[in-house]
N, CA, C and O of each residue as an XYZ file, in Angstrom:
876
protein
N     -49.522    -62.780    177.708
C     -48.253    -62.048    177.886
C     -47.468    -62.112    176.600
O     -47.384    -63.245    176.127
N     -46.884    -61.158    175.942
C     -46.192    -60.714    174.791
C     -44.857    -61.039    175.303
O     -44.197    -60.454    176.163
N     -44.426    -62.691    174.211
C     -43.017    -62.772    174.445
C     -42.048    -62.126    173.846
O     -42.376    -61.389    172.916
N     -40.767    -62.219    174.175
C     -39.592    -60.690    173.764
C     -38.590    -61.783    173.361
O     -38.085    -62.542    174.188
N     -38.321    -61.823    171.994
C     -37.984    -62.391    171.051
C     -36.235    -61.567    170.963
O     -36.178    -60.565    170.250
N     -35.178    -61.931    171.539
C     -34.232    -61.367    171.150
C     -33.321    -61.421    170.144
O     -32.954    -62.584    169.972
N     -32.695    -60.481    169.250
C     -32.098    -60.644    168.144
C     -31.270    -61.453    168.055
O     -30.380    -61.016    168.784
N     -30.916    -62.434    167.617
C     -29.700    -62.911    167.820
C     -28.039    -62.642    167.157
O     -27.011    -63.294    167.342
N     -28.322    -61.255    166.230
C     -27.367    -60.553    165.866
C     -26.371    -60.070    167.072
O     -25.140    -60.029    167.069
N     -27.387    -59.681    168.207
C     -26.946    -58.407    169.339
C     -27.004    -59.704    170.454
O     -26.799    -59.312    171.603
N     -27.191    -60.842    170.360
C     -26.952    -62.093    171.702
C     -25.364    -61.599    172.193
O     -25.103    -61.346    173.369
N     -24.301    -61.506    171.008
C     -23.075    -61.707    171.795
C     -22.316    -60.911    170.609
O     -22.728    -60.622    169.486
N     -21.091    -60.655    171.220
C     -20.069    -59.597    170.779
C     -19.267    -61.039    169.366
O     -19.023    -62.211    169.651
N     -19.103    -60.532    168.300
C     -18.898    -61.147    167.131
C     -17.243    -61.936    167.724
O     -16.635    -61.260    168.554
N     -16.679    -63.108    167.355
C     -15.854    -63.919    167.994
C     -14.251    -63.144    168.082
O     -13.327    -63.453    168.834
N     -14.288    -62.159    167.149
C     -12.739    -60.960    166.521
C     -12.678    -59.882    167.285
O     -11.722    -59.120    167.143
N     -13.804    -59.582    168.353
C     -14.101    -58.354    168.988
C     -13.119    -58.475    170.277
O     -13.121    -59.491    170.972
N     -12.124    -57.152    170.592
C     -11.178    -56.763    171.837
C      -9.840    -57.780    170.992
O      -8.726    -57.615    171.488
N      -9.895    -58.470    170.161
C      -8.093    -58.808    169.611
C      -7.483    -58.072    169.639
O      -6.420    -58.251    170.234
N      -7.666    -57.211    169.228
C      -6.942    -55.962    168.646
C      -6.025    -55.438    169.771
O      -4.835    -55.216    169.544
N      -6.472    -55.278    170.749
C      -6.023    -54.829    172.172
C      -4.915    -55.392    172.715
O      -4.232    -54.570    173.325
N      -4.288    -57.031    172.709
C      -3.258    -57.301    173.021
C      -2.259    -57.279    172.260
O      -1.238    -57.293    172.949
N      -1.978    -57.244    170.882
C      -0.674    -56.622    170.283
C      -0.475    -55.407    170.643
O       0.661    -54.988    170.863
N      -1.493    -54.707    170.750
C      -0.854    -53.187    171.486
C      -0.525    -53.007    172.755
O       0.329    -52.139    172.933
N      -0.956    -53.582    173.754
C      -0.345    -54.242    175.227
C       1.060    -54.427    175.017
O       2.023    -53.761    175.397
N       0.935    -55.967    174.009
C       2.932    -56.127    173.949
C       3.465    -55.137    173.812
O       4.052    -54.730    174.814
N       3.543    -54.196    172.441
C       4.298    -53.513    172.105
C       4.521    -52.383    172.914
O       5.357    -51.525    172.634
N       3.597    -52.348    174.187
C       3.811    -51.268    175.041
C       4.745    -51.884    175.936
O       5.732    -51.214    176.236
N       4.614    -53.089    176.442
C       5.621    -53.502    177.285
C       6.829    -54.050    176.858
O       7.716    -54.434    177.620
N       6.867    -54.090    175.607
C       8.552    -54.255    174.735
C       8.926    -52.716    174.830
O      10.100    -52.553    175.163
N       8.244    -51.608    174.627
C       8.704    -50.591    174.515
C       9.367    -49.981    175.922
O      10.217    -49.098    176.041
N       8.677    -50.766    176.946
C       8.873    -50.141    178.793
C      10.285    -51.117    178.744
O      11.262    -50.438    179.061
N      10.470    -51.863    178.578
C      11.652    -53.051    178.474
C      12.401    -52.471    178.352
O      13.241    -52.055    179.150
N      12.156    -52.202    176.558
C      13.941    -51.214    176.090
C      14.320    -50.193    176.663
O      15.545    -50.124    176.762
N      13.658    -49.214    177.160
C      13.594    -48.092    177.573
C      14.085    -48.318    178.902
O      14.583    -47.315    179.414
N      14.082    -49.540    179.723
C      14.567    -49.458    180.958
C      16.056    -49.732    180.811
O      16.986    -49.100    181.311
N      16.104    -51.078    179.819
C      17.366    -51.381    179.479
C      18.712    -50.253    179.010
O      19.873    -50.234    179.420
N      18.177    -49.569    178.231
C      19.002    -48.627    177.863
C      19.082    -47.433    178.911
O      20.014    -46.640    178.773
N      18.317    -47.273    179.786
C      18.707    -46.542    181.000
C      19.650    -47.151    181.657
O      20.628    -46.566    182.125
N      19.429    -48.416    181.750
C      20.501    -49.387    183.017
C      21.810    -49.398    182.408
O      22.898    -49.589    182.952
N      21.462    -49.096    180.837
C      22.971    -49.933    180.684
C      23.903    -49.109    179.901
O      24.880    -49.481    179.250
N      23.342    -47.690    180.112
C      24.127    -46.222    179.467
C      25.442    -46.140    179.862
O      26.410    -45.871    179.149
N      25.419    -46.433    181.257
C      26.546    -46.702    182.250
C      27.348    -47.337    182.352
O      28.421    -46.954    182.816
N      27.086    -48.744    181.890
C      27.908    -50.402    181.477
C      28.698    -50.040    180.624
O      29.925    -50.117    180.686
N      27.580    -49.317    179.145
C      28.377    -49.430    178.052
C      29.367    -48.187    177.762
O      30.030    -48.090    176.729
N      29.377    -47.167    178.912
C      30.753    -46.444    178.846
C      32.081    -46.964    179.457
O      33.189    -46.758    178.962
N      31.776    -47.836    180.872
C      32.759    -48.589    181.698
C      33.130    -49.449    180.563
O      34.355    -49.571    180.537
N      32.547    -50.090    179.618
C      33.114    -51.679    178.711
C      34.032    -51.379    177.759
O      35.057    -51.962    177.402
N      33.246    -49.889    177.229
C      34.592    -49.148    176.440
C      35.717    -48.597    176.935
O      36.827    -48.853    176.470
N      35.525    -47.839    177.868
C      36.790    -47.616    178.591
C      37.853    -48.985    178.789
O      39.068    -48.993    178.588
N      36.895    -50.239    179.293
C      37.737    -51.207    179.884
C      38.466    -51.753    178.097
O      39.451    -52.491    178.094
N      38.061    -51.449    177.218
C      38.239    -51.864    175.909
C      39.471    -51.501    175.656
O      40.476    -52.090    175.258
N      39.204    -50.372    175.973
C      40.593    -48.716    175.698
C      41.557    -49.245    176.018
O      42.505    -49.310    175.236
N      41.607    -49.766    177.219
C      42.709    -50.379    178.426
C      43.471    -51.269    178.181
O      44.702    -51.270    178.168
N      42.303    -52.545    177.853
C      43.016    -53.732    177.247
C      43.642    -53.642    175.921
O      44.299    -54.638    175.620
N      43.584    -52.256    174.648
C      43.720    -52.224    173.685
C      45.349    -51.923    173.808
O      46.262    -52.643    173.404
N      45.442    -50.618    174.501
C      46.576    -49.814    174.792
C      47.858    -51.000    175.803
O      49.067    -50.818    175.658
N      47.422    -51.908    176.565
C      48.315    -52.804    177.303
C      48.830    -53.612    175.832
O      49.905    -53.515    175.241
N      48.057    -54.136    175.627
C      49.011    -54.937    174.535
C      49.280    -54.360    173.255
O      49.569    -55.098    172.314
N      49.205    -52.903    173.095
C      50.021    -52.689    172.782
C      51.455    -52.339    172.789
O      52.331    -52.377    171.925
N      51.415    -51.843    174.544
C      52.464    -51.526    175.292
C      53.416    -52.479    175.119
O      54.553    -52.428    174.649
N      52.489    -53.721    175.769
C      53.684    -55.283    175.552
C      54.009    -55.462    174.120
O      54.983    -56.198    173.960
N      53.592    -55.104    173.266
C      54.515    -55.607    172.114
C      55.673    -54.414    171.977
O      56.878    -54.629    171.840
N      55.026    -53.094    172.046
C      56.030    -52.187    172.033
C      57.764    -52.720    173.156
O      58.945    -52.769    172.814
N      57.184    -52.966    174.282
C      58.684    -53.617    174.902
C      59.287    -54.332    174.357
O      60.471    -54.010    174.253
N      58.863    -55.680    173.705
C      58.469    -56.585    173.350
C      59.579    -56.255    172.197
O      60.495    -57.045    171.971
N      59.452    -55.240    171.610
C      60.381    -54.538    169.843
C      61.820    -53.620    170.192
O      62.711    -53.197    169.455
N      61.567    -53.520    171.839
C      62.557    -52.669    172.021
C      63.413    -53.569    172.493
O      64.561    -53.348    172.108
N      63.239    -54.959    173.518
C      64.076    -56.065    173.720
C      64.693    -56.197    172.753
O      65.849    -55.785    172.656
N      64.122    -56.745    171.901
C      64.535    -57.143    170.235
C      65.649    -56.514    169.888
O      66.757    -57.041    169.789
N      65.281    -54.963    169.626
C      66.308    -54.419    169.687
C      67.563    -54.420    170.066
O      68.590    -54.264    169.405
N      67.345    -54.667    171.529
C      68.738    -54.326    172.462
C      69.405    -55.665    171.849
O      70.341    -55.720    171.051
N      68.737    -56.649    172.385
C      69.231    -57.762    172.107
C      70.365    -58.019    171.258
O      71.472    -58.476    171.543
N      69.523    -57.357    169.356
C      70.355    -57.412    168.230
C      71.729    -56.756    168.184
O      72.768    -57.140    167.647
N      71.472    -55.743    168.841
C      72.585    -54.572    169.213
C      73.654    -55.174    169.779
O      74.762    -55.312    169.259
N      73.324    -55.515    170.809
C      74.515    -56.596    171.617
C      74.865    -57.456    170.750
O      76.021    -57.505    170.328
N      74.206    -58.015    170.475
C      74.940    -59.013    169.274
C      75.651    -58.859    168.128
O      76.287    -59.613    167.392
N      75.422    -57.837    168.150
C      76.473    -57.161    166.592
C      77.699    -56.313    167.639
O      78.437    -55.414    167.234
N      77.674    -56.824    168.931
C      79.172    -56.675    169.421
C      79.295    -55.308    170.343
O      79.847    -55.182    171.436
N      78.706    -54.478    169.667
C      78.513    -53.119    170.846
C      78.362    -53.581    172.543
O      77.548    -54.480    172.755
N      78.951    -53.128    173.495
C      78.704    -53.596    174.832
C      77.638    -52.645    175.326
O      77.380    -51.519    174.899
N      77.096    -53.285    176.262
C      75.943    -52.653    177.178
C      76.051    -51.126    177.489
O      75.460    -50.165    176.996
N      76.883    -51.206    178.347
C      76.958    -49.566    178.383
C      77.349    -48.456    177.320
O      77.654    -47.283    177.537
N      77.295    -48.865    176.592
C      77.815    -47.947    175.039
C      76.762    -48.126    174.337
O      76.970    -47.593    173.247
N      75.412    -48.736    174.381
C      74.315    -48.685    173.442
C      73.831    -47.506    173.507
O      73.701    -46.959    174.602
N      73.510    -46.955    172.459
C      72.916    -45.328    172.469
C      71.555    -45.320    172.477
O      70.957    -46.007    171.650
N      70.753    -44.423    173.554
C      69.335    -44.454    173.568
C      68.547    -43.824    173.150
O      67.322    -43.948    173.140
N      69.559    -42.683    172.555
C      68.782    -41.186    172.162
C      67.990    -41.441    171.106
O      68.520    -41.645    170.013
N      66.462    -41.478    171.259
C      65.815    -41.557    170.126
C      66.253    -40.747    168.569
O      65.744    -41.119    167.512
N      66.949    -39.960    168.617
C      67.467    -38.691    167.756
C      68.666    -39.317    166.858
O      68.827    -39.023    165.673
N      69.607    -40.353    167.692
C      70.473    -41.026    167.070
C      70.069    -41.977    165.930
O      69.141    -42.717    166.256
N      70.318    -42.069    165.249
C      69.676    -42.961    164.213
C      70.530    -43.236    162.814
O      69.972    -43.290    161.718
N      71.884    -43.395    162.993
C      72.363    -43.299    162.114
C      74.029    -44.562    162.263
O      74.674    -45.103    161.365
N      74.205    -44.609    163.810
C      75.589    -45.385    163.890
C      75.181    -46.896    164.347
O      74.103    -47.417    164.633
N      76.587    -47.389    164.286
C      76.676    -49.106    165.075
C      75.803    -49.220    166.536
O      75.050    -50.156    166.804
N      76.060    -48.134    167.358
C      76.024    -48.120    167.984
C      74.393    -47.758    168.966
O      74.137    -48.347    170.016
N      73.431    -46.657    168.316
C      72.546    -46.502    168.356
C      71.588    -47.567    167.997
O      71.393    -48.111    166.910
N      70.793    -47.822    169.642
C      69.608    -48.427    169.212
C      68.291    -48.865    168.249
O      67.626    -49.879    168.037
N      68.347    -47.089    167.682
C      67.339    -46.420    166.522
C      68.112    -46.894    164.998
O      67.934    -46.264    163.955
N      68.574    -47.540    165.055
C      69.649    -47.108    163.582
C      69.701    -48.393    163.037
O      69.905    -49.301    163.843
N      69.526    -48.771    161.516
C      69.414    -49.360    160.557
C      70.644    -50.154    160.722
O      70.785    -51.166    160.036
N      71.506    -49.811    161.527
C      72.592    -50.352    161.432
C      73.079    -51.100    162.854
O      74.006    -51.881    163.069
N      71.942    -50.464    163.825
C      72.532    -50.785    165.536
C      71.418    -51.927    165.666
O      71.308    -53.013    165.098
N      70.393    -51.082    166.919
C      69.271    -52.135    166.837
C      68.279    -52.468    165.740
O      67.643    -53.521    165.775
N      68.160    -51.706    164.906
C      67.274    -52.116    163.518
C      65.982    -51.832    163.755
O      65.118    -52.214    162.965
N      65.673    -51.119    164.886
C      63.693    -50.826    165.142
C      63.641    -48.841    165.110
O      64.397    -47.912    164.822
N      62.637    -48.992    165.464
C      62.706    -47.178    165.412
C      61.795    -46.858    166.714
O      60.906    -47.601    167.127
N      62.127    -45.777    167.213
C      61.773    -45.342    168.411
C      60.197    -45.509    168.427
O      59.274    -45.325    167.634
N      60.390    -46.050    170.021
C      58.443    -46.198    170.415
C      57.477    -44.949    170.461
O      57.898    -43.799    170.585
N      56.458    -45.204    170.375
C      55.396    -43.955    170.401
C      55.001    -43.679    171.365
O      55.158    -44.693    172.045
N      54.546    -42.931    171.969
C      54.338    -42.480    173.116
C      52.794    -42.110    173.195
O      52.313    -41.637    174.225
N      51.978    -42.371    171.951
C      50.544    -42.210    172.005
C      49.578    -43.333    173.255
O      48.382    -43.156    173.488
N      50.175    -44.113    173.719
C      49.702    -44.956    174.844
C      49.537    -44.091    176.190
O      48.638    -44.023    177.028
N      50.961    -43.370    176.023
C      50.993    -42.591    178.076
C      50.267    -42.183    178.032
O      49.458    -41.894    177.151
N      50.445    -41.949    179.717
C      49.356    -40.897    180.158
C      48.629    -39.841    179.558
O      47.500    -39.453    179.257
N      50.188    -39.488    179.528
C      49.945    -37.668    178.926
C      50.993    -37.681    177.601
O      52.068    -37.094    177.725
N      50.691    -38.304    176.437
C      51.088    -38.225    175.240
C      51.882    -37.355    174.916
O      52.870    -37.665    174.250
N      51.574    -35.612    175.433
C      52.417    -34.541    175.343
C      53.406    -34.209    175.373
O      54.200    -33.574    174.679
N      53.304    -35.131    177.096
C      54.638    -34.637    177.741
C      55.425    -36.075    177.899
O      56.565    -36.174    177.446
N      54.975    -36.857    178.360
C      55.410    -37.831    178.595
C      56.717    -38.672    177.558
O      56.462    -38.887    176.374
N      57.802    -39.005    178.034
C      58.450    -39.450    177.151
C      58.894    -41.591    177.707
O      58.704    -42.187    178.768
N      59.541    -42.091    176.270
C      60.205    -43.370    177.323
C      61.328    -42.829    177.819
O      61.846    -41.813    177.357
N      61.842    -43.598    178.961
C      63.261    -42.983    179.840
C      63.726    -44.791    179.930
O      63.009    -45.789    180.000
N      65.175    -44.640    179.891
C      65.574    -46.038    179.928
C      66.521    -45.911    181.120
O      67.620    -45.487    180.764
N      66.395    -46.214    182.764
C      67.017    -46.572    183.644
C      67.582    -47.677    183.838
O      67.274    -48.747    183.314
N      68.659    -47.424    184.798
C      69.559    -49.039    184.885
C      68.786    -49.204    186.445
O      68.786    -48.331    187.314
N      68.275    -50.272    186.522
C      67.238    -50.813    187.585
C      67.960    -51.967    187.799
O      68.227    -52.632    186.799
N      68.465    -52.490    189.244
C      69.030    -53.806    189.817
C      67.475    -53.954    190.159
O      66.884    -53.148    190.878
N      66.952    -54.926    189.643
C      65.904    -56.027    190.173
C      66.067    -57.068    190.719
O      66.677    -58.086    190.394
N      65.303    -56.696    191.870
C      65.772    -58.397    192.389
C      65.447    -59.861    192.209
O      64.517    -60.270    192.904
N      66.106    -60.823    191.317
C      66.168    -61.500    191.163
C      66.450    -61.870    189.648
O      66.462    -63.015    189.196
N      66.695    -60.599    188.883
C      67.136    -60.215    187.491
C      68.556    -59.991    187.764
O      69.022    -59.273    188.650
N      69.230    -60.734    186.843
C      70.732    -60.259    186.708
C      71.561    -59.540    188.130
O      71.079    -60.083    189.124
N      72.146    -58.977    188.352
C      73.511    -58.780    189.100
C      73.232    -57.016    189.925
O      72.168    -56.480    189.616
N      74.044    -56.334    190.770
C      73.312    -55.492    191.438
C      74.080    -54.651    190.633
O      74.120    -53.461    190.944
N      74.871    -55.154    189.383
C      75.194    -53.997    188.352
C      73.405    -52.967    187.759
O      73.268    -51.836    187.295
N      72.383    -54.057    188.088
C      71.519    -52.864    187.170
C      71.135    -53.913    185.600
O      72.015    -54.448    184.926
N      70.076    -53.971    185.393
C      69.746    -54.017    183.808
C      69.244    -52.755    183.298
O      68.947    -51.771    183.975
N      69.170    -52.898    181.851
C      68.789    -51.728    181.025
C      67.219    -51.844    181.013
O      66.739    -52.820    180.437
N      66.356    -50.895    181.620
C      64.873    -51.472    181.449
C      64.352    -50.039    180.799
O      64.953    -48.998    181.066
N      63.271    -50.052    179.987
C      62.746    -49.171    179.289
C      61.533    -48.776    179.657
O      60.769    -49.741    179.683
N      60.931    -47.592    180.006
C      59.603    -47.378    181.015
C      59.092    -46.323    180.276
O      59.788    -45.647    179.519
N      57.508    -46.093    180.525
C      56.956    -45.070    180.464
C      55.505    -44.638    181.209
O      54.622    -45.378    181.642
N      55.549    -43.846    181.202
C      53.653    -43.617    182.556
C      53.209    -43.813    181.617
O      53.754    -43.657    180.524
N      51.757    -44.329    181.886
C      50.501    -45.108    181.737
C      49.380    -44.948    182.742
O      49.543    -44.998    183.961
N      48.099    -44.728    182.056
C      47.002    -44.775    183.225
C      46.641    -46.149    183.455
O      46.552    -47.213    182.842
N      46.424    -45.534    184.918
C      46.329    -46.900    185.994
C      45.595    -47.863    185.586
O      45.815    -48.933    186.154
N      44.638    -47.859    184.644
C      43.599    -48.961    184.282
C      44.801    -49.787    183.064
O      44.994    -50.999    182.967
N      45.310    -48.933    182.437
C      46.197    -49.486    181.651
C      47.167    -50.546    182.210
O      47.346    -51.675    181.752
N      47.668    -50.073    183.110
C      48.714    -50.150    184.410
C      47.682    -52.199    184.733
O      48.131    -53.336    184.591
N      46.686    -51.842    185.047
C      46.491    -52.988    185.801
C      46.112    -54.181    184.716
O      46.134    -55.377    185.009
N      45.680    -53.533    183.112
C      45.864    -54.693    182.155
C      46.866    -55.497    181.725
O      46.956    -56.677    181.387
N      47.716    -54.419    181.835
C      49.665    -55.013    181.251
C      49.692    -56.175    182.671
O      49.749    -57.369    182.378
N      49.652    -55.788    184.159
C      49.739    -56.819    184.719
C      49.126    -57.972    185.239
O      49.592    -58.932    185.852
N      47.585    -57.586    184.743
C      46.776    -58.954    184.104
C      47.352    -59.886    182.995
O      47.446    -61.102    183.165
N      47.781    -59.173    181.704
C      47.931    -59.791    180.541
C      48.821    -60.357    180.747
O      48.728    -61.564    180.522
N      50.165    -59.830    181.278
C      51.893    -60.398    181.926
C      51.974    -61.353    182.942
O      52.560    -62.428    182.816
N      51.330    -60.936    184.059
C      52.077    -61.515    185.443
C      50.329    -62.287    185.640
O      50.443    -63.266    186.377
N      49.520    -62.177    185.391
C      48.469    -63.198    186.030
C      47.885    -62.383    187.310
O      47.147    -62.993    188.084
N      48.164    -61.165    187.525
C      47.781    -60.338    188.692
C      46.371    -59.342    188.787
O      46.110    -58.433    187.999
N      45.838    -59.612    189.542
C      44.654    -59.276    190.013
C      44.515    -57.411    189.998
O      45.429    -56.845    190.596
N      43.544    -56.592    189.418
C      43.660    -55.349    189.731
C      44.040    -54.388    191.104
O      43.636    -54.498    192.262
N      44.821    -53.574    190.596
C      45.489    -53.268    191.730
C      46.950    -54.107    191.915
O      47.703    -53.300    192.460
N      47.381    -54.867    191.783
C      48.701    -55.408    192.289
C      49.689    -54.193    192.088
O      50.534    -53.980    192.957
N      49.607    -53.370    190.940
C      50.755    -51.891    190.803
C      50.650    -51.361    192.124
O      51.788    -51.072    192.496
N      49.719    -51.077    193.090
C      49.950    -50.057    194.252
C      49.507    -50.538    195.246
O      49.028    -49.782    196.090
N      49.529    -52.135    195.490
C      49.509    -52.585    196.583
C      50.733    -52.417    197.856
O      50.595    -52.402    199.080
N      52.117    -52.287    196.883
C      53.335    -52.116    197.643
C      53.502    -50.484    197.241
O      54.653    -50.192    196.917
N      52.569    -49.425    197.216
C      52.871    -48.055    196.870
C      54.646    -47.250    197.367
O      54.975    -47.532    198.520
N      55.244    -46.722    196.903
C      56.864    -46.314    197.260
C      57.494    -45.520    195.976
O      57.186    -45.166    194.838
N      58.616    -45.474    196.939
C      59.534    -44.647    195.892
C      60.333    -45.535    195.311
O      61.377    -45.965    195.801
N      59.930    -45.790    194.399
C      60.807    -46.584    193.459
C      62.101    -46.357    193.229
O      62.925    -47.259    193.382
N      62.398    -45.298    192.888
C      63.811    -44.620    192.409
C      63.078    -43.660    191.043
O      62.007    -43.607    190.438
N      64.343    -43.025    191.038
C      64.045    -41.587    190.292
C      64.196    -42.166    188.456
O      65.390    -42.014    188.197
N      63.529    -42.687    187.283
C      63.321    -43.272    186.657
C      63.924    -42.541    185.310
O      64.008    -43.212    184.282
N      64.270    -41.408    185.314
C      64.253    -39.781    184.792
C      65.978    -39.713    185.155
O      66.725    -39.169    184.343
N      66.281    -40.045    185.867
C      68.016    -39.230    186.144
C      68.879    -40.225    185.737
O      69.861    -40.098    186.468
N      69.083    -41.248    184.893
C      69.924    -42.034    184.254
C      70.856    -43.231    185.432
O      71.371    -44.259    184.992
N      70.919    -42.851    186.884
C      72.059    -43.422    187.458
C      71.514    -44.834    187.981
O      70.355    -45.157    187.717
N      72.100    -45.421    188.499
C      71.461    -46.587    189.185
C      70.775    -47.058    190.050
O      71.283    -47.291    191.147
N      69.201    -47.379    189.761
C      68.733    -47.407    191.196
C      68.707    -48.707    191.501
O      68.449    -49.656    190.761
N      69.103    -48.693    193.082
C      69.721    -50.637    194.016
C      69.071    -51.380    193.555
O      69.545    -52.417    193.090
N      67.196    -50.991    193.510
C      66.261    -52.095    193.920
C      65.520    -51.873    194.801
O      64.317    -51.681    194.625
N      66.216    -51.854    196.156
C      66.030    -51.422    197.352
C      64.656    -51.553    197.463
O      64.152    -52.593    197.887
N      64.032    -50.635    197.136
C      62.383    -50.330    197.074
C      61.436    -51.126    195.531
O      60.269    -51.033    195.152
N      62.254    -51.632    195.172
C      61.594    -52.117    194.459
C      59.898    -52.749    194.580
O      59.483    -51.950    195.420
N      59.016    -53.418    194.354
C      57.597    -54.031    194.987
C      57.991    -55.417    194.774
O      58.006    -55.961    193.670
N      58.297    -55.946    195.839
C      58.369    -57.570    195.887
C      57.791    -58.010    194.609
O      58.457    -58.353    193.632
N      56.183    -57.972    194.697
C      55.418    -58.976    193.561
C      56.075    -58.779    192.376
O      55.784    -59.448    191.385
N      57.129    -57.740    192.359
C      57.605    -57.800    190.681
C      59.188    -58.557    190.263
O      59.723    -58.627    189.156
N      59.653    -59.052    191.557
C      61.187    -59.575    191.648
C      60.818    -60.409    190.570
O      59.740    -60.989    190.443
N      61.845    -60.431    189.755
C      62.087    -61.572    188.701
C      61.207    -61.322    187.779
O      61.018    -62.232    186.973
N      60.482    -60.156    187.627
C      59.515    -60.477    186.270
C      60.209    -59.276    185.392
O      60.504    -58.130    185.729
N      60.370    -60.008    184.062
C      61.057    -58.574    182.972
C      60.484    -57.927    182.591
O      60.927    -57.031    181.871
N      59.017    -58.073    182.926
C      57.686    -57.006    181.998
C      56.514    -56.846    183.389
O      56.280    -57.799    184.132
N      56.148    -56.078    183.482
C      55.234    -55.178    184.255
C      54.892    -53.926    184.214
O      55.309    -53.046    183.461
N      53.818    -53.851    185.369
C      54.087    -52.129    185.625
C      53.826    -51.742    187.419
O      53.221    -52.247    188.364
N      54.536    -50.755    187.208
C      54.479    -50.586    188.930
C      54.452    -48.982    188.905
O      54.688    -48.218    187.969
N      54.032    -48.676    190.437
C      52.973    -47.510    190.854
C      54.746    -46.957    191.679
O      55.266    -47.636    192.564
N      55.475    -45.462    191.049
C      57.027    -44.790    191.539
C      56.283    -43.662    192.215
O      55.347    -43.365    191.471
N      56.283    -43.044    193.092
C      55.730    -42.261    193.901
C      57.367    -41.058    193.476
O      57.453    -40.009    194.114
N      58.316    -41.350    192.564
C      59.206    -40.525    192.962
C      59.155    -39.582    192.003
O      58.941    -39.972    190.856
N      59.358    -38.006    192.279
C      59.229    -37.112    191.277
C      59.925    -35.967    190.644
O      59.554    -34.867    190.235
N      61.128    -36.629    190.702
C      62.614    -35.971    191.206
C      62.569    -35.300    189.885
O      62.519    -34.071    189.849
N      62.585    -36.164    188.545
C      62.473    -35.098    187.878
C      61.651    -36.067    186.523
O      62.018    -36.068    185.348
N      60.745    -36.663    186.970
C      59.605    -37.317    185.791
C      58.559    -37.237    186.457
O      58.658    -37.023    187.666
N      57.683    -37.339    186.040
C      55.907    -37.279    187.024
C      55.950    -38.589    188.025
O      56.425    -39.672    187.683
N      55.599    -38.419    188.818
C      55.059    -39.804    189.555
C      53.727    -40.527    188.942
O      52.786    -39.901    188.453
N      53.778    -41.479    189.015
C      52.648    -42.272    188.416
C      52.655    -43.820    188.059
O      53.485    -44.554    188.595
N      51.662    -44.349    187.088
C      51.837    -45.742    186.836
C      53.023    -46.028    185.861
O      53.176    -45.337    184.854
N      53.853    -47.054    186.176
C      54.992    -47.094    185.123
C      54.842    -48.697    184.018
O      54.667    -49.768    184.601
N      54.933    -48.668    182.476
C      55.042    -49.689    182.355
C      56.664    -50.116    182.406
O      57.571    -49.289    182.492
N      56.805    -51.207    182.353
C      58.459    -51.235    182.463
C      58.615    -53.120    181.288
O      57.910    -54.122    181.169
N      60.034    -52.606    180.670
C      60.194    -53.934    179.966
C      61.656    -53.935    180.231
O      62.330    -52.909    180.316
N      62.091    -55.105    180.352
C      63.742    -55.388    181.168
C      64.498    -55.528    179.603
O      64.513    -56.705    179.245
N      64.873    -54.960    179.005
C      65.675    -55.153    177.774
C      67.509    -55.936    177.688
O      68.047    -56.452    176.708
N      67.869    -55.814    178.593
C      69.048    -56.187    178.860
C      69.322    -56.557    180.450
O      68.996    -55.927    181.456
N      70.085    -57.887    180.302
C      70.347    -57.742    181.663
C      71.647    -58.407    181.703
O      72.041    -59.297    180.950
N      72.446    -57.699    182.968
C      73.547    -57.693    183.349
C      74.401    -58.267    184.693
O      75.614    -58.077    184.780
């Protein structure tokens, strides 16, 4: 019988043979990875910016109050009384004007934060708060703000959980017509605080919406 002598070139596949095959495996499943990731998280990373927007625009809001206190403050102190401080952004020239080199020493706030930049202006109502000064009313300085904004200022301020602006939803008082509003309706969670923002349902003659508010004087 004729024995069959096998090569031993062709016994077995050389020790480097099929390597090749699992770096290209990984890189297929790093590639399924990213590709899922950036599907999942197209969505995140528009909510994180937005939430960015929010937190950017609140503190700026609070410092903006923050310059207009200041203001009042100085004003009073150089002797002018409360009800004779002038608010008209336009004034800018006497003792007496807030805006003026000579009254309060700051210059009118910007309004690139509100809602509606356009239209939207600050309005300075005399607001009796309860547990602020006397049911004469303090001088508080406001302007609309979107609600996400709305709920950073009273994260950053009061320690309050999203949503606290329209948990007590109402008519605040008319914020826009200069006269005095009681309180009355005020939202409890805000008695005694000089900086917030709260949700005025009233639209007598300003939009209804989120309000920030800073207590500049009180009386």
């Amino acid at each position: 019988m004729t024995g069959i002598v096998l090569n031993r070139d062709y016994q077995r596949m050389g020790a480097s043979a099929g390597i090749a095959i699992g770096p290209i495996l990984f890189i297929i499943a790093v590639l399924g990875i990213l590709a899922a990731a950036i599907a999942a998280g197209s969505g995140s990373f528009t909510t994180g910016t937005t939430g960015e927007g929010n937190r950017a625009k609140a503190t700026a809001m609070i410092d903006m109050g923050q310059n207009l206190k200041i203001g009042f403050e100085r004003i009073l102190g150089n002797g002018v009384e409360f009800v004779d401080v002038d608010l008209d952004p336009t004034h800018t020239t006497a003792a007496d004007d807030l805006f003026s080199p000579l009254g309060g020493g700051i210059t009118a706030p910007s309004v690139s934060m509100a809602a509606a930049p356009a239209t939207d202006v600050w309005n300075y109502p005399l607001i009796a708060i309860p547990a602020i000064g006397t049911t004469s009313g303090s001088r508080v300085a406001v302007l609309r703000v979107a609600e996400g904004v709305c709920d950073e200022v009273n994260s950053k301020v009061n320690s309050m959980a999203t949503g606290a602006a329209h948990t007590a939803t109402d008519d605040v008082g008319d914020f826009g017509l200069g006269t005095l509003i009681d309180g009355t309706n005020w939202p409890g969670v805000f008695d005694g605080k000089m900086i917030g923002c709260v949700e005025n349902e009233n639209s007598t003659t300003i939009a209804a919406g989120f309000y920030f508010y800073q207590v500049l004087g009180v009386r």
